[in-house]
C-alpha positions as CSV (number, residue, x, y, z in Angstrom):
1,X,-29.7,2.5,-38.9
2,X,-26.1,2.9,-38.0
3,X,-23.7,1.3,-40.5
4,X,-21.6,-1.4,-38.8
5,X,-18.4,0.5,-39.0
6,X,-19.9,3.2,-36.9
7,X,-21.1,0.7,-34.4
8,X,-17.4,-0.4,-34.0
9,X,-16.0,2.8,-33.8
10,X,-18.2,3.4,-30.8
11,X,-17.6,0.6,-29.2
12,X,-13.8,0.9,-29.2
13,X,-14.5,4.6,-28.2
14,X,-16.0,3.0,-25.3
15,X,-14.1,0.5,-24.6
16,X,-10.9,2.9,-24.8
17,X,-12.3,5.7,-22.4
18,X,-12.8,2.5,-20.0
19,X,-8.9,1.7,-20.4
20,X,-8.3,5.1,-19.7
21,X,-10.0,5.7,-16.7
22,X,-8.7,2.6,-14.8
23,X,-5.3,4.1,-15.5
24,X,-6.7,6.8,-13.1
25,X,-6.2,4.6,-10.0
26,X,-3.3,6.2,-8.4
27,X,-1.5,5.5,-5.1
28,X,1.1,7.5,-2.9
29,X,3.7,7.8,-0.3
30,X,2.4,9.8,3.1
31,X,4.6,12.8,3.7
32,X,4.7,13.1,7.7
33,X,6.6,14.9,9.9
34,X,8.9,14.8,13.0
35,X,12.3,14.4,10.9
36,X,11.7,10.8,10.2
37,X,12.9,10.4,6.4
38,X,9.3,9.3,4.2
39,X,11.1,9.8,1.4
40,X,13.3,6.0,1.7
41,X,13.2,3.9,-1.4
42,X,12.1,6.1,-3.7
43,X,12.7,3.2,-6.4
44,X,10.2,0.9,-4.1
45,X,6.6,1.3,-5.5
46,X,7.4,2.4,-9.2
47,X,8.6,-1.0,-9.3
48,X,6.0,-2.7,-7.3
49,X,3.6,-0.9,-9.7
50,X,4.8,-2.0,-12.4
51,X,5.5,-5.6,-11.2
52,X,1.8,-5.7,-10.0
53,X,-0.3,-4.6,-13.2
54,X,2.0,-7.0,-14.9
55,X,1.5,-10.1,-13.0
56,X,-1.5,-9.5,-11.1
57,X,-3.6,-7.7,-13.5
58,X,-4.1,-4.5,-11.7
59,X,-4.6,-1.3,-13.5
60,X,-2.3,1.1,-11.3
61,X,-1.0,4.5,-13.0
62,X,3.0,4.3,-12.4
63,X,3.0,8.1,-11.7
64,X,3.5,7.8,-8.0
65,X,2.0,10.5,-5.5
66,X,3.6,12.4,-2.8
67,X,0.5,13.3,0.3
68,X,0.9,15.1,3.4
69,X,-1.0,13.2,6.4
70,X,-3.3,16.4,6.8
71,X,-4.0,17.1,3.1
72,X,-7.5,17.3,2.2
73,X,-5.7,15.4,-1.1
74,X,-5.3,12.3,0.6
75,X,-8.5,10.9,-0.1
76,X,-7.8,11.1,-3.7
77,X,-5.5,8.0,-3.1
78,X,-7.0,4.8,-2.3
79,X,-3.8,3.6,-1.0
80,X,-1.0,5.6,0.7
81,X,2.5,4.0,1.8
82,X,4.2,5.2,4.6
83,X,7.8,4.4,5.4
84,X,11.5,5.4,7.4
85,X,13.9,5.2,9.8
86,X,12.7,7.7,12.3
87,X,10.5,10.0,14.3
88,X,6.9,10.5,13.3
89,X,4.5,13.5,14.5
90,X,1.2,13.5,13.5
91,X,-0.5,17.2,14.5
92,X,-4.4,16.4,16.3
93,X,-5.5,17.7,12.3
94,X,-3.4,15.3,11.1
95,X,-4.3,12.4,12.9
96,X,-8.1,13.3,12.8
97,X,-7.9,13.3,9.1
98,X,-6.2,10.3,8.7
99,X,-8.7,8.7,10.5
100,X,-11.5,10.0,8.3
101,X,-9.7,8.7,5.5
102,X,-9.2,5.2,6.7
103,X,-12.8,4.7,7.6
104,X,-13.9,6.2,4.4
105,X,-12.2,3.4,2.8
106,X,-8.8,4.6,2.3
107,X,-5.9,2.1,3.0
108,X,-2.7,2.4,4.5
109,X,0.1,0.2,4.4
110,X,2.8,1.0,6.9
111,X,6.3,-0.7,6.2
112,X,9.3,-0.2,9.0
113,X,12.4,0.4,7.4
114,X,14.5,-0.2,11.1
115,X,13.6,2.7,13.8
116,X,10.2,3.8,12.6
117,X,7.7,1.3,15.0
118,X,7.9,3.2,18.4
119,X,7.2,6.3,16.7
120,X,4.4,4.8,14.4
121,X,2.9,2.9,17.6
122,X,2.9,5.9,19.6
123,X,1.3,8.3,17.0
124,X,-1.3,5.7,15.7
125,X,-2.7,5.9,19.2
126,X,-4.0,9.2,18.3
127,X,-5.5,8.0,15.4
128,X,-7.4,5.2,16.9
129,X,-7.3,5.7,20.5
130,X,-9.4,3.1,20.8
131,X,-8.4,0.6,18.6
132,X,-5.2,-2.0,18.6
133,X,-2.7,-3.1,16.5
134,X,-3.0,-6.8,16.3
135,X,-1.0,-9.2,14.2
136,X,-3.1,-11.1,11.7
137,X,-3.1,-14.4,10.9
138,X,-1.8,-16.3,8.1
139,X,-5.2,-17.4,6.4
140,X,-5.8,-13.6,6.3
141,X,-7.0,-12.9,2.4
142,X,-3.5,-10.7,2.4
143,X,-1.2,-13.1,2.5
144,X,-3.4,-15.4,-0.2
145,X,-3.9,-13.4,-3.6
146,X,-2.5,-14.3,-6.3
147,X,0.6,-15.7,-4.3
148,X,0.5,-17.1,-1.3
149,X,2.4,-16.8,1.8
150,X,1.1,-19.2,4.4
151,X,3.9,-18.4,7.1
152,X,2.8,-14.6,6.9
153,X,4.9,-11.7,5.4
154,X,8.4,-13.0,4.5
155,X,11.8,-12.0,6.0
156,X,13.0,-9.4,3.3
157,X,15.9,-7.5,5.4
158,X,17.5,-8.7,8.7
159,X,17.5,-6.5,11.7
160,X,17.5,-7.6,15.2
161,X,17.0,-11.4,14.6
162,X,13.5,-10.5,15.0
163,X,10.4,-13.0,13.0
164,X,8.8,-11.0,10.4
165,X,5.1,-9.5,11.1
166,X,2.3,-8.1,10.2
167,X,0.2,-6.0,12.0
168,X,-3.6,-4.6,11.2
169,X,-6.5,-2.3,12.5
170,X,-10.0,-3.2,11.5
171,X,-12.6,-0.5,11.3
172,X,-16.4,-2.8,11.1
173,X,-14.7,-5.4,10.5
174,X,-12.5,-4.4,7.3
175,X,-8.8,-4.6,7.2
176,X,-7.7,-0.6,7.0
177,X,-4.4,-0.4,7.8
178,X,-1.9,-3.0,7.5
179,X,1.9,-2.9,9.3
180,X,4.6,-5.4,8.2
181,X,7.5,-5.2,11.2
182,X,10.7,-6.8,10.5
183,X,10.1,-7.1,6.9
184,X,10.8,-4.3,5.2
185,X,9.1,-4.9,1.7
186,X,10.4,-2.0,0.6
187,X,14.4,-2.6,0.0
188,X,13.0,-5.6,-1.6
189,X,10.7,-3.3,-4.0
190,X,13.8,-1.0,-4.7
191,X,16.2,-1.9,-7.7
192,X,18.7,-4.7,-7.1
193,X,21.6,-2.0,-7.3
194,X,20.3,-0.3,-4.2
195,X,20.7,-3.2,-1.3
196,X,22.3,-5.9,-3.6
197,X,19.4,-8.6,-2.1
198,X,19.8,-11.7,-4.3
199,X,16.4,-12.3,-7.0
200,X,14.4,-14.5,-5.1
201,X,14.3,-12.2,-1.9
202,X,13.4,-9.7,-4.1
203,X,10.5,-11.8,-6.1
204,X,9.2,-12.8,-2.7
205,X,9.0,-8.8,-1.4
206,X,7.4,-7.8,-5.1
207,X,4.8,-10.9,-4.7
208,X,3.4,-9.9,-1.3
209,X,3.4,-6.2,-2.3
210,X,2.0,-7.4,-5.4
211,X,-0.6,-9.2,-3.0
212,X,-1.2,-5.9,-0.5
213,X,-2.3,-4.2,-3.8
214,X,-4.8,-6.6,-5.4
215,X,-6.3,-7.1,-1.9
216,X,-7.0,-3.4,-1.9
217,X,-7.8,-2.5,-5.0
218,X,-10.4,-5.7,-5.3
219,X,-12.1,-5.3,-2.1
220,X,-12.3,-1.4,-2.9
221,X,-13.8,-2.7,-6.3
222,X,-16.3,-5.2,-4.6
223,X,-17.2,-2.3,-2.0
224,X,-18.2,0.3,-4.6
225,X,-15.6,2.6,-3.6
226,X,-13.3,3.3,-6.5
């Protein structure tokens, strides 16, 4: 019979590889192209990360991954985060395997930072020619994690004046891609030096990022996918 020290040195071997592998879960930003810059806020999701597993009780590596849109390594990534100003181009590859990836359970949560939605909306359509963008509303699980937002996604940046919103497109019924439009989450993820927004604006981007991520990561749980 197996002394009781031995039994507890399993157990914690157990109980450590556990740990370990949950540190596995790893998200990225989509690499696209057409000149449009993918690469904004590069401060944005380290900090969401880390705000997240603190205060939500995720288990998110902080190493952040960079993906191209036709890479047979973007269904290593159970979220992707796509991003920028400009132009976006996705090849008939591309956009074919982007599509296999979100209805293979992938996620992707697209966040305009100022130019990028005629570009996104245009090149989406070759994605899911037969699906549309439409705006959720605010009982959607998203926006009621462990914070809740019941006006929707809040204002982070000002634009054109324009109400914040977000977008989604459901494959059988699941949420699979998620656009927030005059929001941009992400200058609220980046450190305060970058835009200067005051605390709270910046709490209020972290806590529906924070939400974004738990809603994936749980429902990707529940589905068996991770």
């Amino acid at each position: 019979m197996m002394n009781r020290k031995l039994i507890v040195t399993i157990v914690l071997c157990i109980l450590a590889v556990g740990s370990s592998t949950a540190q596995y879960h790893q998200i990225a930003t989509l690499k696209y192209r057409g000149g449009g810059d993918w690469y904004s806020n590069p401060t944005a999701l380290p900090n969401l990360v880390r705000f997240t597993n603190e205060h939500a009780g995720t288990t998110i590596s902080q190493q952040i991954g960079t993906v191209e849109v036709g890479s047979s390594q973007l269904f290593n990534y159970p979220f992707v985060y796509m991003t920028g100003h400009g132009n976006v181009v996705f090849s008939a590859q591309e956009a074919e395997n982007l599509r296999n990836y979100l209805i293979g359970g992938g996620f992707l949560h697209v966040d305009d930072n100022f130019g990028l939605d005629p570009y996104f909306r245009r090149e989406i359509q070759k994605v899911f020619p037969e699906k549309e963008l439409v705006e959720l509303p605010h009982n959607h699980p998203i926006y009621h994690q462990t914070y809740s937002f019941p006006e929707g996604p809040p204002k982070i940046h000002e634009h054109d004046g324009k109400p914040p919103q977000g977008f989604g497109i459901f494959h059988e019924g699941q949420l699979v891609l998620f656009y927030t439009y005059e929001v941009d989450l992400g200058n609220g993820w980046e450190d305060q030096s970058v835009h200067g927004n005051p605390e709270e604006i910046r709490l209020k981007a972290l806590r529906m990022g924070a939400n974004i991520l738990q809603y994936v990561f749980n429902r990707q749980e529940d589905d068996g996918v991770l």
